[in-house]
One Martini backbone bead per residue (centre of mass of N, CA, C, O) as a GRO file, in nm:
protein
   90
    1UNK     BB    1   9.360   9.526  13.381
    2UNK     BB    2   9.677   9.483  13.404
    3UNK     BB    3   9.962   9.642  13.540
    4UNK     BB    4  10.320   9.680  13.462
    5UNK     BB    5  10.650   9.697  13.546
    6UNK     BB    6  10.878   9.793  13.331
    7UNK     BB    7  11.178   9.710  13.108
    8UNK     BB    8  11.315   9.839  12.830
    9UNK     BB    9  11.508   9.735  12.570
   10UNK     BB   10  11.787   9.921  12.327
   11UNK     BB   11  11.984   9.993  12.101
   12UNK     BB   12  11.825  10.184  11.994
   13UNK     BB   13  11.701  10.512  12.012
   14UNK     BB   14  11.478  10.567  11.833
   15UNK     BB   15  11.317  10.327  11.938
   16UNK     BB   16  11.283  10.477  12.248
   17UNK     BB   17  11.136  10.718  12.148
   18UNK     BB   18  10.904  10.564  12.009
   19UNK     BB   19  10.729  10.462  12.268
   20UNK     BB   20  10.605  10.722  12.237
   21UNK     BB   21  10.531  10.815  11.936
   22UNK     BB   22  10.406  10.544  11.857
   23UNK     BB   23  10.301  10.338  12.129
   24UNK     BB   24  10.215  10.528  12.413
   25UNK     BB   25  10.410  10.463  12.678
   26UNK     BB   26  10.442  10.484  12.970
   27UNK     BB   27  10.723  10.676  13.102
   28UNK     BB   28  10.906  10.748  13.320
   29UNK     BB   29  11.094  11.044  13.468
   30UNK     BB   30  11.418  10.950  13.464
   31UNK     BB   31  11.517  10.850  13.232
   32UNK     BB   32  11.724  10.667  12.984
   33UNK     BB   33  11.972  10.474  12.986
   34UNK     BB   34  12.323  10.343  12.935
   35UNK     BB   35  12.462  10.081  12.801
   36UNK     BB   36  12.721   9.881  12.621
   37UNK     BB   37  12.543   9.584  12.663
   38UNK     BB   38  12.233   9.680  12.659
   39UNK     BB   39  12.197   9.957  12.616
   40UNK     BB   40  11.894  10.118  12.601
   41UNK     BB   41  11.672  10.213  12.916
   42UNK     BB   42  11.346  10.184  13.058
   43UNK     BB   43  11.061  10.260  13.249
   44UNK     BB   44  10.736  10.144  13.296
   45UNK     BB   45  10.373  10.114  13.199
   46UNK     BB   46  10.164   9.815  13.112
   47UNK     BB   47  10.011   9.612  12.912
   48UNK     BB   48   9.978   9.316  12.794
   49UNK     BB   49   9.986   9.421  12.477
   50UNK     BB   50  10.187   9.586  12.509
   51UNK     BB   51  10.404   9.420  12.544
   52UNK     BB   52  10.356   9.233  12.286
   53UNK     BB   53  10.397   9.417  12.105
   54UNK     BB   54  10.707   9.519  12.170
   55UNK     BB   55  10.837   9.244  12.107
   56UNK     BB   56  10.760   9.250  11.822
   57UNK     BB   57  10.948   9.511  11.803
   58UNK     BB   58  11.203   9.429  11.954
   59UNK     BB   59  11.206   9.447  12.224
   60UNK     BB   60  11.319   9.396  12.573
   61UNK     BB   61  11.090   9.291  12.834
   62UNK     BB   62  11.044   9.356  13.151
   63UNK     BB   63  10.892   9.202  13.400
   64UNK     BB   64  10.722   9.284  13.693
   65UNK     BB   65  10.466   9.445  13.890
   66UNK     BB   66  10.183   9.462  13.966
   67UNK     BB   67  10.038   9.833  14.045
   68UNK     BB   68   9.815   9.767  14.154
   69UNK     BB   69   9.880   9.532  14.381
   70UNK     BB   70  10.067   9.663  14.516
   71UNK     BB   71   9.915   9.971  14.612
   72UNK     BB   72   9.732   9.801  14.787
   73UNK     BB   73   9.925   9.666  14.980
   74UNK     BB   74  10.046   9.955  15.080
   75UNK     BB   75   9.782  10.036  15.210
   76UNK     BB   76   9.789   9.879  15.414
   77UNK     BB   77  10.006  10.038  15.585
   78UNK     BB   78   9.809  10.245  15.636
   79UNK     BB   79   9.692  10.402  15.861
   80UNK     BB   80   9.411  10.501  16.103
   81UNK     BB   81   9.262  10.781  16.137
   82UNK     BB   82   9.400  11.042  16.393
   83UNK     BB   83   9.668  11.014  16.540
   84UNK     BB   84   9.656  11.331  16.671
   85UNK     BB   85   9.433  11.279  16.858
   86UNK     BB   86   9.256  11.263  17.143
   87UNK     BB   87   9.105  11.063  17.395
   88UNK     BB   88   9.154  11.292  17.623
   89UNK     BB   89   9.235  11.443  17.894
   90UNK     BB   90   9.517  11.586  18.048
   0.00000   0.00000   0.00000
């Protein structure tokens, strides 16, 4: 099942709270956000059911990337091998 990269945000700071303590939410340890404009928010990491649950209760989610497929991909980037064998005598 994918995993997306989320924004929740909510004017009531209890509802944030509630994300772990209700919801069991795996959140960021970045901590909390507040803007005047749209409330508290946070980055989590939820499966699409999670994320359907917390619309219902009334959160914005902000869906980003699936972090499996992204991860996937970023690991294409890593060498092989050990760069720092000597491949013969210097």
């Amino acid at each position: 099942m994918p995993r997306n990269r989320i924004t929740i945000t909510s004017k009531d700071r209890e509802a944030m709270l509630d994300l772990i303590r209700k919801h069991q939410i795996q959140v960021y340890d970045h901590g909390i956000r507040y803007s005047k404009s749209t409330g508290h928010s946070v980055d989590a990491v939820a499966e699409p059911a999670d994320i359907t649950k917390l619309k219902a209760a009334g959160y914005d989610v902000e869906q980003h990337e699936d972090v499996d497929e992204y991860g996937k991909a970023r690991q294409q980037e890593v060498g092989r091998g050990d760069r720092y064998k000597q491949s013969g005598p210097r």
